[in-house]
VOGU-3710 file (C-alpha; in Angstrom, 3 decimals, decimal comma):
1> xxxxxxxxxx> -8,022/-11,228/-2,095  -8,494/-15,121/-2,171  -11,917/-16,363/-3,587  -12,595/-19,765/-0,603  -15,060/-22,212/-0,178  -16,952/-22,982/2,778  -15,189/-24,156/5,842  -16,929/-27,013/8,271  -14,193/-28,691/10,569  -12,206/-26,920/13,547
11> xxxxxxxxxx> -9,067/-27,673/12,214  -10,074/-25,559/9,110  -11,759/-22,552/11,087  -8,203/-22,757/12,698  -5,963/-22,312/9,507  -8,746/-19,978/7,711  -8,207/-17,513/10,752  -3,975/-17,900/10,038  -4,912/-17,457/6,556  -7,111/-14,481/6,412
21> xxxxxxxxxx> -7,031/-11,143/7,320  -8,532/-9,769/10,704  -10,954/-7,125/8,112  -12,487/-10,566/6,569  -15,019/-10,804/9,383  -15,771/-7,287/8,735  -16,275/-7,877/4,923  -18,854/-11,060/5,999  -20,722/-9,057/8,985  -21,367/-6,589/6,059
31> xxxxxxxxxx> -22,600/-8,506/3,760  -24,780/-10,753/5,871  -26,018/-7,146/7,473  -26,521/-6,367/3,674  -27,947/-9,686/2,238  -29,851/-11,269/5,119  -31,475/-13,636/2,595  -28,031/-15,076/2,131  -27,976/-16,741/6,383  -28,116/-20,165/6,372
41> xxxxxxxxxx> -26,848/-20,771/2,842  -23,710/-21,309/1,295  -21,359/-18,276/-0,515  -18,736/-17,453/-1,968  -17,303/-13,993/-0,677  -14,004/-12,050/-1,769  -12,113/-11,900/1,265  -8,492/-10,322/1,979  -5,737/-12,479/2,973  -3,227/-11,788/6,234
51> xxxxxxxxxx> -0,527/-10,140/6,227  2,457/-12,511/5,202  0,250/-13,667/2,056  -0,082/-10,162/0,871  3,400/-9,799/1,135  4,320/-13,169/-0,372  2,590/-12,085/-3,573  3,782/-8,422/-3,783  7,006/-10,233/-3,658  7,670/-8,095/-0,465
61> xxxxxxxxxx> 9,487/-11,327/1,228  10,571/-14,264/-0,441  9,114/-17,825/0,853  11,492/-18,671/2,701  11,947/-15,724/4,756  8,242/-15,890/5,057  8,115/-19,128/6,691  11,099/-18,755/9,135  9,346/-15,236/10,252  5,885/-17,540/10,761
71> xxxxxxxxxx> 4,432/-14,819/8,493  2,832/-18,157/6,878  2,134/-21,923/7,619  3,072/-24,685/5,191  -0,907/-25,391/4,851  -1,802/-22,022/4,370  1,357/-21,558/1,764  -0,012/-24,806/-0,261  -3,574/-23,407/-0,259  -2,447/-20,107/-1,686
81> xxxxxxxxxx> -0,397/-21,523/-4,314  -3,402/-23,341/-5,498  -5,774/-20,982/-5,572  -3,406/-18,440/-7,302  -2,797/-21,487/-9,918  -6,754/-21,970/-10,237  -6,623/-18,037/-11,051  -8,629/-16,753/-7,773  -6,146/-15,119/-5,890  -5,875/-10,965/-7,211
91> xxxxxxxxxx> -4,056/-8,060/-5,941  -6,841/-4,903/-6,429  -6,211/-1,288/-5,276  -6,682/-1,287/-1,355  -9,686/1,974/-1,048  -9,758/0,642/2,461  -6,858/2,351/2,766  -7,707/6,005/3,029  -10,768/5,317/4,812  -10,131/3,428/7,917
101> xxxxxxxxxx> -8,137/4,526/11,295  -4,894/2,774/12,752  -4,880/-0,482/13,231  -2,437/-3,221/15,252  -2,738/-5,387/12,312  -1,280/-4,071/9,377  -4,048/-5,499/6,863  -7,027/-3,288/8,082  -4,440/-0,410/9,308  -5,117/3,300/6,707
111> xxxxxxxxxx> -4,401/7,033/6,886  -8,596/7,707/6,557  -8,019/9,534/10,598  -4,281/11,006/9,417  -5,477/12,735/6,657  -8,953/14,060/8,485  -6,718/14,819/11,703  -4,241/16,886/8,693  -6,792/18,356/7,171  -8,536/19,681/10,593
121> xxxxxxxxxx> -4,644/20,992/11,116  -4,366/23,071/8,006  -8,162/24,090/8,640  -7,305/25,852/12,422  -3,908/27,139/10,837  -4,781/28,790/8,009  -7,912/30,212/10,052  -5,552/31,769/12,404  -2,183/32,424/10,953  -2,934/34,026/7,441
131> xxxxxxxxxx> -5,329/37,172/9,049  -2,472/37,396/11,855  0,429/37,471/9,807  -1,019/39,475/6,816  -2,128/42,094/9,014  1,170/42,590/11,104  2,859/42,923/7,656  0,585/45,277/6,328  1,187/47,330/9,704  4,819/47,272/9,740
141> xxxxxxxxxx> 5,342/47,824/5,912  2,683/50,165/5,199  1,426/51,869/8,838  4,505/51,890/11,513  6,772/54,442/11,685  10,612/53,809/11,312  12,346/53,637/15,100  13,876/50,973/17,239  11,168/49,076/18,492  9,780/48,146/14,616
151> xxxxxxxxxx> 13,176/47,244/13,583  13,476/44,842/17,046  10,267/43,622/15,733  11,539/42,823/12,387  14,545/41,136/13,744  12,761/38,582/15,910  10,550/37,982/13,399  13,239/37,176/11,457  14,644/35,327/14,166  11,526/33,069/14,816
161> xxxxxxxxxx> 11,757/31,487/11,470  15,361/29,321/13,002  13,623/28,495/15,914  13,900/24,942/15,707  10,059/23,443/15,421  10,339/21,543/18,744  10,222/24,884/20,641  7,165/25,374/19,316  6,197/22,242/20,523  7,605/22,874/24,135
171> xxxxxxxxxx> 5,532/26,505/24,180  2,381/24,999/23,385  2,412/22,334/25,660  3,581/24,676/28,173  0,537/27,336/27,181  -2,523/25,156/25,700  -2,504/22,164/27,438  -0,540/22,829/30,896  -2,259/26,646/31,679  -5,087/26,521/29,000
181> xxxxxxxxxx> -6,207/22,894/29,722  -7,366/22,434/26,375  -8,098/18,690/24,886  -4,596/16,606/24,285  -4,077/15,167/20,971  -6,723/17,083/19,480  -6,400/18,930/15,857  -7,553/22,345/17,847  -3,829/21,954/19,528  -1,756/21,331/16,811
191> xxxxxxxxxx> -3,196/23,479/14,713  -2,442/26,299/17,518  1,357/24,808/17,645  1,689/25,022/13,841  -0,200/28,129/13,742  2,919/29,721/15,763  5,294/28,326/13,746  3,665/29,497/10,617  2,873/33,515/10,998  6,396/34,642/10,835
201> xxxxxxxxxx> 6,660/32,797/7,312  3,466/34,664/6,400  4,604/37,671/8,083  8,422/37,624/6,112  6,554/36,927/2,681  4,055/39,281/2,836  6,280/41,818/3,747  8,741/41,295/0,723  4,903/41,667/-1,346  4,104/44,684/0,053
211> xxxxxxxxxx> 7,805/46,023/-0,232  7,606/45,040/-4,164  4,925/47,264/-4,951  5,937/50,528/-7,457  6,122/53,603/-4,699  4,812/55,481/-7,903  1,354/53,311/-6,778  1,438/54,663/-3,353  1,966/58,313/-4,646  -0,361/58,340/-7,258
221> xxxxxxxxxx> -3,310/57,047/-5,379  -2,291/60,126/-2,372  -1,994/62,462/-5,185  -5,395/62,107/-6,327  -7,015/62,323/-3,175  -7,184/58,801/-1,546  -6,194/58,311/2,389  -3,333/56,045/3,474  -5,694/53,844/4,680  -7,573/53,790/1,092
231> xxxxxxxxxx> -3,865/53,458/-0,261  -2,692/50,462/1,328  -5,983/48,405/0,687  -7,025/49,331/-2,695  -4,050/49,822/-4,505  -1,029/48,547/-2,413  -2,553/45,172/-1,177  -4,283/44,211/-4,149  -1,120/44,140/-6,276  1,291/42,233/-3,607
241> xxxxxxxxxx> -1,558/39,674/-2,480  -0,218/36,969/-5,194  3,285/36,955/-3,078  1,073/37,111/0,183  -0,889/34,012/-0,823  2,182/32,536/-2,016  3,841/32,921/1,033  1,138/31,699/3,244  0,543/28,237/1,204  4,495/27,607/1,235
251> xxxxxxxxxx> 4,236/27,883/5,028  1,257/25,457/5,124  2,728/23,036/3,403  5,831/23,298/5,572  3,719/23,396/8,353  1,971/20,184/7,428  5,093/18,091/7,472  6,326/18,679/10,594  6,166/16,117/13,393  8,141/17,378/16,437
261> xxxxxxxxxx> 5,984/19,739/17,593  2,914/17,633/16,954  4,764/14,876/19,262  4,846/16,913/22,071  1,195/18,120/22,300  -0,005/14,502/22,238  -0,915/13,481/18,895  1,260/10,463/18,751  -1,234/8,884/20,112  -2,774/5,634/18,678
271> xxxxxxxxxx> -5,822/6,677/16,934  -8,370/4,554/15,622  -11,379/6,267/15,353  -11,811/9,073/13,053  -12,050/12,158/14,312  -15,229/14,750/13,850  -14,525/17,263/15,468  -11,686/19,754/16,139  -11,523/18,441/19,962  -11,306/15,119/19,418
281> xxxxxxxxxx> -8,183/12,421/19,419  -6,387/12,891/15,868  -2,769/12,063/14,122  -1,905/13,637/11,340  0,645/12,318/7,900  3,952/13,173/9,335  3,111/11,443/12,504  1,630/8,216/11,046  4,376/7,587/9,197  6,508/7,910/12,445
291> xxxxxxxxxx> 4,450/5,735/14,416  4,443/3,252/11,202  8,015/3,241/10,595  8,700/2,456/14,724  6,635/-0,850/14,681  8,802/-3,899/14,404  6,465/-5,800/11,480  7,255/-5,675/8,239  4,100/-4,964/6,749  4,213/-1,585/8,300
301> xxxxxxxxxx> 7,453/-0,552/6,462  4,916/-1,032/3,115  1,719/1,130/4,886  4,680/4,368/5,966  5,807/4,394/1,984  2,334/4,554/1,113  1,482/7,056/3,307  5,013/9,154/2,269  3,403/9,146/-1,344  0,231/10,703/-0,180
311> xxxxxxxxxx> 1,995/13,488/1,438  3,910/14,492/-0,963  0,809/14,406/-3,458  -0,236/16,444/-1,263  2,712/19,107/-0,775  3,303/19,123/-4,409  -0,804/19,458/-4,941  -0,546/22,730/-2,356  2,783/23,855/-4,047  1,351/23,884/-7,329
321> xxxxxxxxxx> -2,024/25,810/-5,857  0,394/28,852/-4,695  1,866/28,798/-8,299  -1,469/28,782/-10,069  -2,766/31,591/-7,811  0,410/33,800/-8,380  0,017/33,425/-12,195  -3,616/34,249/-12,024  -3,629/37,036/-9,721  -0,536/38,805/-11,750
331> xxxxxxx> -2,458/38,810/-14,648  -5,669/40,137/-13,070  -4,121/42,870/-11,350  -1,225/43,425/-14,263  -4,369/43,915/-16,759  -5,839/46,530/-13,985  -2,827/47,931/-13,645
//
């Protein structure tokens, strides 16, 4: 951010709009809109500087490189260096960051839309996959009788977690949006997609749960009475639900990195609006750091690591959520037990 005076002459207006950001005249249409007293006068404002200045003082690029790229002008270089010797030039956390859309310029670009279009994602596959997958374990472990067809059933199953996560991709552009019609590049269609890929995860871990649980359980509950139904979800369930949770967070978090399959349903898109609801336009992480790591200036190289460290805060955060439920839930059902 550069603290700078007032600017009169054309020539100035010129190299101020070289030297600042595009999000300055943001930052002064909100603060006139906030302090109308303040038309007319002269102020000083905080204002962000463009691109190749930013990276000039994260020591990103080196001058040089910086003035053979035309990040920066010799005029604009000179007025830096002097207001960074006269102490107002200062490097402060960017909040825009994680609240603004995609941007062409990489100054005013932020993951506000990824992360609302992710979380809308994890929202419509969590919704669907964890009741699907739970309850097809629970019916094959607990309810189906042995034969043929369950044990094809448990080898595709099995089989589904290879699939490679493009196929996924391919189905549900081939089902939602080619037969269903439903909205492209919308959160409602990738969290379908991801939904797909995630229920044999859930199914495969919840399974191994239910399979975990004491058969002295199962016959002491039948010897005193209790159905199989009252079996299964009072006693059985209850003690393998930590490895069922478990399961179904791992596959969230795996499902929230992928990108292929979120590619072909659309949502490589360039967003810049934030979306509101599950219908509308959205990206998500994965596929903002794509799009950020394709573009050809520099500055964008610096917005995809930033991103990459906010998603794997987030996988570890979501990690460390299906460890903390699996140690609570062990000792709340091992005390019961």
């Amino acid at each position: 951010m550069a603290k700078f005076p007032d600017v009169t002459t054309r020539q100035e207006k010129k190299e101020l709009s070289k030297f600042l950001s595009p999000k300055a005249v943001d930052v002064v249409r909100n603060f006139a809109k906030a302090h109308p007293e303040v038309v007319g006068s002269s102020v000083e404002l905080w204002l962000p500087v463009g691109d190749g200045l930013d990276m000039l003082k994260k020591e990103v690029i080196s001058k040089e490189n910086a003035l053979q790229a035309g990040l920066v002008t010799e005029k604009n270089l000179e007025r830096f260096e002097r207001l960074a010797e006269e102490k107002k030039v200062a490097v402060n956390f960017n909040w825009h960051f994680f609240t603004s859309g995609d941007s062409n310029a990489p100054s005013t670009a932020g993951i506000g839309g990824a992360i609302v279009g992710s979380f809308y994602l994890v929202l419509v596959t969590i919704t669907l996959s964890f009741p699907l997958g739970a309850g097809a374990a629970i019916y094959l472990e607990e309810c189906a009788q042995r034969s043929k067809f369950r044990d094809f059933i448990d080898i595709n199953i099995n089989n589904l977690t290879a699939v490679p996560s493009i196929i996924f991709g391919l189905i549900g552009l081939a089902i939602f949006l080619n037969f269903f019609h439903l909205p492209r590049s919308s959160s409602l269609v990738g969290g379908l997609v991801l939904s797909l890929m995630t229920i044999p995860v859930i199914v495969i871990a919840s399974k191994t749960a239910l399979s975990s649980v004491p058969p002295s359980i199962r016959e002491a509950a039948l010897s005193v009475g209790a159905s199989k139904i009252q079996t299964v979800f009072h006693h059985v369930v209850p003690l393998a639900l930590p490895g069922m949770l478990t399961g179904a967070i791992v596959g969230m978090a795996r499902a929230m990195g992928e990108t292929a399959p979120l590619l072909m349903v659309g949502m490589v898109a360039f967003i810049v609006d934030i979306p509101k609801r599950l219908t509308d336009p959205a990206s998500a992480l994965p596929v903002q750091i794509y799009l950020w790591s394709d573009q050809p200036e520099r500055a964008f190289a610096n917005k995809a690591a930033a991103a990459i460290i906010v998603l794997l805060f987030f996988m570890i955060l979501m990690n460390s959520f299906a460890i903390w439920l699996r140690k609570r839930y062990e000792k709340k059902y091992g005390e019961r037990g």
